[in-house]
N, C-alpha and C positions, 0 to 999 in steps of 0.2 A: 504493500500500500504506500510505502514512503516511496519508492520505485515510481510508481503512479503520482505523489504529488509533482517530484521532480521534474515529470515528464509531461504532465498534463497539463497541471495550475500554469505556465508559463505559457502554453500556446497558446487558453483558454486567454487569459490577459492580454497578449498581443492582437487577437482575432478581436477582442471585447474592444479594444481600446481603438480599434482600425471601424469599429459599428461606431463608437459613441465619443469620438475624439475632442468632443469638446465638452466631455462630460467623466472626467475621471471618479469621483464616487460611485455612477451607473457602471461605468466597467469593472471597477472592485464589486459590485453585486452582483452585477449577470455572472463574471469570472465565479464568484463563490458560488451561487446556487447552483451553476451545471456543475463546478467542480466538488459539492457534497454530492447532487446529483448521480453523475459520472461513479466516482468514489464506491458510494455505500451501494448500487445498483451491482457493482462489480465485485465487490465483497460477497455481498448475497449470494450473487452467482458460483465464485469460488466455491461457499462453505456447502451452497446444495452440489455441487458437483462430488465434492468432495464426501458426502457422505451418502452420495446414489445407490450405494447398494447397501448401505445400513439406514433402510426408511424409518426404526421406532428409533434411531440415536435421539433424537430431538424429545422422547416420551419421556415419563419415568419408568422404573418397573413396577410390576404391579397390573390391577383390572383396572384396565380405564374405562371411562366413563363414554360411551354411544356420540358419534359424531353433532347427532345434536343436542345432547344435552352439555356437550362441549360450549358448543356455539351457544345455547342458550343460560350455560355459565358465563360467559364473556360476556353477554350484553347485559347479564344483572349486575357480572362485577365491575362495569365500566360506572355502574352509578353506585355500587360500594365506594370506588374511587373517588369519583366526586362528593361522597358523603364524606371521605376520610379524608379529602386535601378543604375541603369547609369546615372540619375541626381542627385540622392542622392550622387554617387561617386565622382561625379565630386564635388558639395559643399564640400564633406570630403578633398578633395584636395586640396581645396579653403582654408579653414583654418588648412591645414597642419595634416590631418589625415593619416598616411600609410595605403594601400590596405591591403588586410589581414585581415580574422577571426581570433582570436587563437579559440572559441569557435566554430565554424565550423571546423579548423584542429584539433582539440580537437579529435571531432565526426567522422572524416575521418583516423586520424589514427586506430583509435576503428574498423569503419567498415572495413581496411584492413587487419586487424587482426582476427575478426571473420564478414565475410560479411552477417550475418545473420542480422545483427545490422542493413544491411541497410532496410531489413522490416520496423524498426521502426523509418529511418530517413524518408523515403519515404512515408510510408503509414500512421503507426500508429501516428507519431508525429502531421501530418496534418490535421490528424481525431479528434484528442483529441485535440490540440491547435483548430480549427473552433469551437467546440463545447463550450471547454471554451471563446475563446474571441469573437467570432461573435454571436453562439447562447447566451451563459449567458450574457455576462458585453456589450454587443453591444444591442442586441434585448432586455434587461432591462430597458438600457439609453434611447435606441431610446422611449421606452414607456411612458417617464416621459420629453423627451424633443425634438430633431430635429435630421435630422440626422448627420450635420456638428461635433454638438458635441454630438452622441453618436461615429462616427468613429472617431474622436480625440481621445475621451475616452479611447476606447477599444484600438487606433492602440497605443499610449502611454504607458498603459498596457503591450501589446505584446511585445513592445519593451524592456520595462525596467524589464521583467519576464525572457528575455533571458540574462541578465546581463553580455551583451558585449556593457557596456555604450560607448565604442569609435566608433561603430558602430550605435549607437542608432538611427540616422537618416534615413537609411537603411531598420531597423525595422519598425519604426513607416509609411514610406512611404509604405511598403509591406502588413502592417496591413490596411492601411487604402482603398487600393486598392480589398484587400478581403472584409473589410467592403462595398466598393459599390457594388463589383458584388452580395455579399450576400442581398445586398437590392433591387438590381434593379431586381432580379429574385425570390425573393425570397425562393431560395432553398438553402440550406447549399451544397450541391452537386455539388454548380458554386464556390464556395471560396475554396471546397477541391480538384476540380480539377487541380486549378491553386494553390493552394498551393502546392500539391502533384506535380505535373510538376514541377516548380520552386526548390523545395526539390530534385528528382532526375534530374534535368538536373544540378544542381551543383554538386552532388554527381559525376555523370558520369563525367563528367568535372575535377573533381579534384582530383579522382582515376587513369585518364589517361591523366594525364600532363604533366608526364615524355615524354611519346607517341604523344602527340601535341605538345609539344616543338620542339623533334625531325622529327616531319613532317614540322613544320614551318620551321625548319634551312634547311635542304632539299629540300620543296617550294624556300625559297630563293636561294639558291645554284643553282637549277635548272635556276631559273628567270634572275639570275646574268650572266650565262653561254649564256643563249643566246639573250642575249642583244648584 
């Protein structure tokens, strides 16, 4: 992958810069979003190839759970997650955290700039993050210990890899939530569906903010008038 940025991120930036030459901040965003794009798309590709003829490496062991009761784990735990990063906000509040990612507006300005990026915040990031922290450093722990602290483990991990430490509670309560759906069904396909929700329902959300603002002040207007 570092092979890849060397080789990549530079033509991406010459080709961006030769589109948008009188606009260097747009060229550092189109460059970035196809080059996370690019990047995590080819990763993917690597580790499915890589494990083509061992299809359960990605499970645990164990009776799993019916392909849709998989899926219909992921979309409950997509709103466990949202329940448990709305208590994680509110403790952030508690000792004086402001709302706000800068590493999520990091990511959203990127994707407004080249929306292809959002591929890899939606799909790819939650493929290759499950694989890292639920299949490796979760399903390793849980083999040498319990599962209290293998999802400790791993959601701590998750958290402090994304290294928006002001946020870190946020993290670690969303890791830990995938850690159970991934254990209680056993299929990495219940933690990526609710990661992957979770990923675009914030993305959609904070691409059209502008848009929800302006319907809430509206809604109000509306509600005020005929009272």
């Amino acid at each position: 992958m570092q092979l890849s940025g060397f080789l990549i991120g530079p033509l991406l930036f010459l080709y961006f810069q030769g589109v948008y030459p009188n606009d260097l901040k747009m060229a550092e965003l189109m460059t970035n979003g196809w080059f996370v794009f690019v990047s995590m798309s080819l990763a993917a590709v690597i580790f499915l190839f890589l494990i083509r003829k061992e299809k359960n490496f990605v499970d645990l062991p164990g009776k799993k759970a019916s392909i849709g009761k998989s899926i219909g784990f992921g979309i409950i735990g997509f709103f466990l997650v949202l329940i448990g990063q709305s208590i994680g906000a509110y403790i952030e509040s508690l000792i004086g955290i402001p709302p706000g990612s800068e590493n999520t507006a990091q990511f959203l300005e990127i994707a407004s700039a080249a929306p292809v990026a959002i591929f890899s915040i939606v799909l790819f990031a939650p493929f290759l993050e499950e694989v890292v922290f639920r299949r490796v450093i979760f399903g390793t722990v849980l083999g040498k210990s319990n599962f209290v602290i293998a999802a400790i483990v791993s959601a701590v991990v998750f958290a402090i890899i994304h290294f928006d430490f002001a946020h870190i509670i946020l993290y670690a309560i969303s890791g830990f939530i995938f850690a159970y759906l991934y254990y209680i069904t056993k299929r990495l396909l219940t933690s990526f569906i609710a990661h992957m929700l979770l990923n675009g329902f914030v993305t959609v959300i904070q691409l059209n903010i502008d848009a929800l603002e302006k319907f809430q002040k509206s809604l109000q207007f509306i509600l005020h008038h005929l009272q």
